[in-house]
C-alpha positions in Angstrom: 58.6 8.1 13.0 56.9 11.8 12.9 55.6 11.4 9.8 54.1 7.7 10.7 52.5 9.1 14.2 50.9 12.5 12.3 50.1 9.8 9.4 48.3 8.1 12.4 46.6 11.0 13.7 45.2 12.1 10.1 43.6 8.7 9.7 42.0 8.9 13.5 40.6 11.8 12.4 39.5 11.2 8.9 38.0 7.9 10.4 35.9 9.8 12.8 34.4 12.1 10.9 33.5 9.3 8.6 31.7 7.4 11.2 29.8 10.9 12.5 28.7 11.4 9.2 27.5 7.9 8.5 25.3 8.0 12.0 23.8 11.6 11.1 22.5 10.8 7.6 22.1 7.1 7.2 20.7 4.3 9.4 21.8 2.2 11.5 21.9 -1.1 9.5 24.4 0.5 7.3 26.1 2.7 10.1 26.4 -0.7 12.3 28.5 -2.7 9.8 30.7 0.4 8.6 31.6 1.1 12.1 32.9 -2.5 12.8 34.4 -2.4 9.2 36.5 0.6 10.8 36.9 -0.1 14.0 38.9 -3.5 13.1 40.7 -1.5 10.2 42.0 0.6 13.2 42.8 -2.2 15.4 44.9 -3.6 12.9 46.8 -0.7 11.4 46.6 1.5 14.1 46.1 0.4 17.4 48.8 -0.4 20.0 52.5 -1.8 19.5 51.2 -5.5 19.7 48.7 -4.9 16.9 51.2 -3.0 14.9 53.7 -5.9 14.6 50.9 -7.4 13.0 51.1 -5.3 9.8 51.8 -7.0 6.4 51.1 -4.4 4.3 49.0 -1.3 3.4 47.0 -3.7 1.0 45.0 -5.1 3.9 44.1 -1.1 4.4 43.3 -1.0 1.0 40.6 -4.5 0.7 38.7 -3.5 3.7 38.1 0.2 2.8 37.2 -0.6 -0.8 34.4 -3.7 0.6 33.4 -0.9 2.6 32.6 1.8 -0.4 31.3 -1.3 -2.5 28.8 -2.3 0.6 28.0 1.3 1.1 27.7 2.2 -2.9 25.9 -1.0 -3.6 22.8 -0.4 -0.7 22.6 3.3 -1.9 22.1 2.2 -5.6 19.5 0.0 -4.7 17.7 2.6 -2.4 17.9 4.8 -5.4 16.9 2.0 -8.1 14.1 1.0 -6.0 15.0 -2.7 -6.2 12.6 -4.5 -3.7 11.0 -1.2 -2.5 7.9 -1.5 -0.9 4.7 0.4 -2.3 5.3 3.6 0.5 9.5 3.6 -0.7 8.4 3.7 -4.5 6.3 6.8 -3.8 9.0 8.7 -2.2 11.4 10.7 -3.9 14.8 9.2 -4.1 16.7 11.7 -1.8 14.2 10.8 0.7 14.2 6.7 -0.1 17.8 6.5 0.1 18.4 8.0 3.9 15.1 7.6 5.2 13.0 4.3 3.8 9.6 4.9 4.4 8.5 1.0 5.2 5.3 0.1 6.6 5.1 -3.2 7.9 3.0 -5.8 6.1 1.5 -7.3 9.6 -0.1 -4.5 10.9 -4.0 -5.8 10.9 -5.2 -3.0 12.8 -8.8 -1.8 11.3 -7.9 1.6 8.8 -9.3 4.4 10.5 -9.6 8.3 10.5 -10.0 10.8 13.4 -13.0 12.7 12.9 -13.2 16.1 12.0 -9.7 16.8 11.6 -7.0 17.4 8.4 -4.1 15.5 6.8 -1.6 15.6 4.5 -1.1 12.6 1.8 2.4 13.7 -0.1 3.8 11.3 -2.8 6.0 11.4 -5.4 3.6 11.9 -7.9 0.9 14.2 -6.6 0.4 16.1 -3.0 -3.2 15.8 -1.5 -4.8 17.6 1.4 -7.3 15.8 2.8 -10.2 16.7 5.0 -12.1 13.9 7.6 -15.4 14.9 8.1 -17.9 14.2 11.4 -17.9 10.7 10.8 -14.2 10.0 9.6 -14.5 10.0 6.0 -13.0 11.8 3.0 -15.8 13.5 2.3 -18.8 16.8 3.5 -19.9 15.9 7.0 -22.9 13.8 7.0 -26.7 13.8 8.7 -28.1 11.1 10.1 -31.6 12.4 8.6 -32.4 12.3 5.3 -34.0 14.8 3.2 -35.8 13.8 -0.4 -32.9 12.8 -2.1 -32.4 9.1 -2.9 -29.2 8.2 -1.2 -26.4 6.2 -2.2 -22.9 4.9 -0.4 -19.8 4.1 -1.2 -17.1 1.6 0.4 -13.8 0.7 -0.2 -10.1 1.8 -0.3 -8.1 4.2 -1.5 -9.7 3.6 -4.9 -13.3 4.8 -3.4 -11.4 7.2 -0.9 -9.9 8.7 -4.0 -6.3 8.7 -3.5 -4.8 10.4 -6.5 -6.9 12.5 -6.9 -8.7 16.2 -5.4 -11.2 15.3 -2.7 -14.4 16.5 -5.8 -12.8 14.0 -7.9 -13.4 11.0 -6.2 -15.7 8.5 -8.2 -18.3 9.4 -5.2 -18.4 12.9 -5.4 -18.5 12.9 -9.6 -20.9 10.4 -9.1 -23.2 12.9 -7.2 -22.5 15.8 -9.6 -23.8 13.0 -12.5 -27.0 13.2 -11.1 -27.5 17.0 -11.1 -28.5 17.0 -7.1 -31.3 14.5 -7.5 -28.9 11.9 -5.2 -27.1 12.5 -2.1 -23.9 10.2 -2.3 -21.6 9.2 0.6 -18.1 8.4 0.3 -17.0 5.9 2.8 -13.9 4.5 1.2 -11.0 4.7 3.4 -7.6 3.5 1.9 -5.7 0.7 3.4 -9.2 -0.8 3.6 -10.6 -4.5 2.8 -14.2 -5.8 2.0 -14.3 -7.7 4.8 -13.3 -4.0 7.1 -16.2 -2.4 5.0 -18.9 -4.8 5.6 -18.3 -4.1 9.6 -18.5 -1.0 9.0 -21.9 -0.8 7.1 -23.0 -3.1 9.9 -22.1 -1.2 12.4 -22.0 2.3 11.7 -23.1 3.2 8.5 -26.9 1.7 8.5 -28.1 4.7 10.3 -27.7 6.5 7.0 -30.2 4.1 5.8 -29.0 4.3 2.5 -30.7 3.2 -1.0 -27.7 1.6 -2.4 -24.5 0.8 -1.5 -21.7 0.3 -3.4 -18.8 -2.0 -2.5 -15.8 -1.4 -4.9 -13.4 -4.3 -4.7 -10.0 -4.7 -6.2 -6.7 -7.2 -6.5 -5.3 -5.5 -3.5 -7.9 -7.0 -1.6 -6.5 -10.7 -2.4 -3.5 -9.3 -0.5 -5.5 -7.5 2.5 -6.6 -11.2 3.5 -3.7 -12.9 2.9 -2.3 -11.2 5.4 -5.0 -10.1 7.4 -7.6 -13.2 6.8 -10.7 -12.6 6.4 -13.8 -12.9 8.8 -11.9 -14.8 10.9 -10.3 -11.4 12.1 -13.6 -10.9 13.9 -13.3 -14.0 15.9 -11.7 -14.3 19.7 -8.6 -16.4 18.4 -7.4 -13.8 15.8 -4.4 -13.0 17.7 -3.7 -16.5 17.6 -4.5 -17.1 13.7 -3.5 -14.1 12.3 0.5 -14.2 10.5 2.8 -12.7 13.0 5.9 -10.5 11.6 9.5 -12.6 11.1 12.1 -11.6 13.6 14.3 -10.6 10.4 11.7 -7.8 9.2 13.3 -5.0 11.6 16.4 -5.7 9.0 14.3 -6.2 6.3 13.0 -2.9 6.4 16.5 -1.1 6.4 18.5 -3.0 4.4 17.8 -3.5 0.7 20.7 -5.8 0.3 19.3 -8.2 3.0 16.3 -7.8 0.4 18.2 -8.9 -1.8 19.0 -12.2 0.2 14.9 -12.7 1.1 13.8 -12.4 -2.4 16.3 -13.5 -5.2 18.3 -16.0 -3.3 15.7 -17.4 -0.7 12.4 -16.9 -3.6 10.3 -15.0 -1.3 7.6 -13.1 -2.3 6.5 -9.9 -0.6 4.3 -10.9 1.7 7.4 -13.3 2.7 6.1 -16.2 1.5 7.8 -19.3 -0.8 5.9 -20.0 -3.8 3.3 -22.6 -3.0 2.4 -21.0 0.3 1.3 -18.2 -1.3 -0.4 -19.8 -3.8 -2.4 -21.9 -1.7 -3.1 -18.5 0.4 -4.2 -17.0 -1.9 -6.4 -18.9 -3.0 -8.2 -19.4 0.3 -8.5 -15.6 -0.1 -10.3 -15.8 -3.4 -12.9 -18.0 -1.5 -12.9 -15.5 1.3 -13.7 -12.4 -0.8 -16.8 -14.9 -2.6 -17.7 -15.5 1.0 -17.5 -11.4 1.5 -19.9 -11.1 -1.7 -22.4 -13.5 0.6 -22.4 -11.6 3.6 -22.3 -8.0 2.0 -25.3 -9.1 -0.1 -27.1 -10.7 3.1 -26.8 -7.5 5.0 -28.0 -5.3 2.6 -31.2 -7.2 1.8 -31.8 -7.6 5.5 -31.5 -3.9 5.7 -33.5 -2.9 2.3 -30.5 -1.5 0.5 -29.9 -2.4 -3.0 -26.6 -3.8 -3.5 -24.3 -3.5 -6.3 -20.1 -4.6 -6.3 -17.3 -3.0 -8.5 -14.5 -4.8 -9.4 -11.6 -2.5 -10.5 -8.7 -3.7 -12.1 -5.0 -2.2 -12.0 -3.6 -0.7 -15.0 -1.6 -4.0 -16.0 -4.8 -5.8 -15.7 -6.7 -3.9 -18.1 -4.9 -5.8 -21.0 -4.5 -9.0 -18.9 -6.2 -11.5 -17.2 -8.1 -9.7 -13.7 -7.1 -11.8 -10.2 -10.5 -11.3 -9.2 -11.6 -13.3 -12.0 -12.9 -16.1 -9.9 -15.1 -13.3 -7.8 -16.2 -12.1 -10.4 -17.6 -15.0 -11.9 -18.9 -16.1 -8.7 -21.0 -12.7 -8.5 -22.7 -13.3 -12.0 -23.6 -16.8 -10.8 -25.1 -15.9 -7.7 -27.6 -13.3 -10.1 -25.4 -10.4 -7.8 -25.4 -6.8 -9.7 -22.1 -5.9 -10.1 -19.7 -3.4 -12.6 -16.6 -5.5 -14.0 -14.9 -2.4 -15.2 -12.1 -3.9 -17.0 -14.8 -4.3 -19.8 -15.6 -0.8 -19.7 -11.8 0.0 -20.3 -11.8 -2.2 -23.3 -15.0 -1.3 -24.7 -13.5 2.4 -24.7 -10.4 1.1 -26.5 -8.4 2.3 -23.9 -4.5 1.1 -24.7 -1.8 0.3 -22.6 -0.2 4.1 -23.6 -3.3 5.9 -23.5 -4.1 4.0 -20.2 -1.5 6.0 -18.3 -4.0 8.6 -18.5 -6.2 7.0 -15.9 -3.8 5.9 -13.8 -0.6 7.3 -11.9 2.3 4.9 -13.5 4.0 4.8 -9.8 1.7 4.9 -7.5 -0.9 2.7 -9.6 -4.2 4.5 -8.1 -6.3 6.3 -10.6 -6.1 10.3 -12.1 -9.4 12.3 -12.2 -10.1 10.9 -15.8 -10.1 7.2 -14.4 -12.5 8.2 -11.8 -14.7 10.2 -14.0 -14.4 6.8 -16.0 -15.9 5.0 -13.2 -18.3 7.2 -12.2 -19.9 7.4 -15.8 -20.1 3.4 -16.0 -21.2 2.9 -12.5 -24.4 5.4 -13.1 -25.1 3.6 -16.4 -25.2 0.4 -14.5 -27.5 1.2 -11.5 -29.6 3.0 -14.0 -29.8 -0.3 -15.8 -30.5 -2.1 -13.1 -32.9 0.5 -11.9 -31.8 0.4 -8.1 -32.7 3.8 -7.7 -36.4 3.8 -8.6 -37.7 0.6 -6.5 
């Protein structure tokens, strides 16, 4: 009987430590289940003399502790495998993905901005960046409203224009300038988590001032995403909050437990934007004709304004040797006589292979290195120059 109560005692203790340990390094959707698990293990085996009579055998112990470790094991094996991570959790490091997930929620439609004048830190698991917003809120030297003799040229789009991935001078903007040996002042106003649809308002409304020569919208697949979920100018419109896709009630659980990812994606066929199949599809889609409508009013603007407009269309690594999703755009560009860069076609014409390829872009995080800027900066000076927008 001494040896059954200290037995007791032992387990109690063992038991809560287990639990305090669980609640200090993991979260709660794993810490929630385990405690139950526990608790009811306790109840069973060692709670009062009415639960006690209930013992058949130390085997019942036995099952629920080892679902527990396999539960536990199995969620921390697909932290660390990044099965069904989202884009932030792949660029952590796996220490810091398995006991603090770094989701962002797909939903949030709020306009991607920058507080003036101030510093950050962008640290990923491939590179560390410190970045510096200038007076306007741009990755970039602050900017003057008046212009001196240079010609002057801008730049918008995402990360890819912001130049994630890179040092702040090797953006394609600020190699773009050096090209032209301080004959042409240019502007980067790519800000990442951005959309074409964002960087048309912002032209619009705070970026003509500049009065720029050029400008330069840079568009990629990401941006077929950025409208699925955000839409596209209907955003601007007073029923947004009405039309716009509103979060699941499951995403809260979503974003902590990678074996309810599991569930979402292989058993229910999901995608990552939480979508079956054919809805997607058929979003997408609709987002293709967006972005051509985007092309439109981008174009419009700039000719109302006197800017010369040219777009680039960047693919992602894997779509350098495959077919581009902005395919469709692009084709709609060269039949509406717009200027525009398709740089896939400047990969392949440099006989750029899929191993030699990883030398433009990061193979995690997917943005470009320096050399796939300097890349684009090289093509994209060869094209204006062909299309001489800098000397009308």
């Amino acid at each position: 009987m001494v040896q059954e109560r200290g037995l007791v005692w032992v387990l109690r203790v063992v038991v809560l430590n287990v639990i305090i340990q669980l609640i200090v390094n993991l979260n709660w959707v794993i810490t929630v289940p385990v405690f139950i698990i526990l608790f009811i293990s306790y109840q069973y085996f060692m709670g009062g003399s009415a639960t006690r009579q209930m013992k058949r055998s130390a085997n019942g112990l036995l099952l629920i502790t080892s679902l527990f470790i396999a539960i536990w094991l199995g969620e921390l094996i697909l932290r660390a495998a990044a099965v069904n991570a989202s884009y932030s959790e792949r660029n952590q490091q796996i220490i810091s993905r398995i006991f603090t997930p770094s989701y962002l929620s797909i939903f949030n439609n709020s306009e991607p901005l920058w507080e003036p004048n101030t510093t950050s830190e962008d640290s990923r698991k491939e590179f560390d960046s410190s970045i510096k917003i200038n007076n306007a809120g741009f990755v970039d030297r602050n900017w003057q409203v008046k212009r001196n003799k240079k010609r002057r040229v801008i730049c918008l789009g995402d990360s890819f224009t912001q130049g994630v991935g890179a040092p702040t001078d090797s953006s394609y903007p600020r190699i773009l300038e050096t090209l032209y040996a301080d004959s042409v002042e240019v502007m980067n106003a790519g800000i990442a988590g951005s959309d074409p649809f964002y960087e048309y308002i912002k032209l619009k409304r705070d970026l003509l001032k500049y009065k720029p020569d050029v400008a330069v919208f840079a568009f990629n697949s990401s941006d077929i995403f950025d409208v699925v979920m955000r839409l596209g100018e209907e955003r601007f419109s007073e029923n947004y909050d009405r039309l716009r896709l509103k979060a699941p009630w499951w995403e809260p659980i979503y974003a902590q437990s990678y074996f309810f990812r599991l569930f979402i994606h292989q058993g229910l066929g999901y995608s990552y934007s939480f979508m079956d199949k054919t809805e997607l599809e058929m979003k997408e889609a609709k987002a293709l004709n967006d972005l051509e409508h985007c092309l439109d009013m981008c174009s419009e603007l700039c000719s109302i304004n006197n800017i010369q407009c040219i777009f680039v269309f960047q693919p992602m690594r894997g779509e350098v040797f495959e077919k581009m999703q902005l395919e469709p755009a692009i084709r709609y560009a060269a039949n509406k006589g717009y200027r525009y860069l398709d740089m896939r076609n400047v990969y392949l014409a440099n006989k750029i292979d899929s191993f030699q390829s990883y030398e433009y872009f990061w193979p995690i995080d997917g943005h470009n290195k320096p050399k796939g800027y300097a890349l684009m900066a090289v093509a994209l000076k060869n094209q204006i120059l062909r299309d001489s927008l800098l000397t009308r």
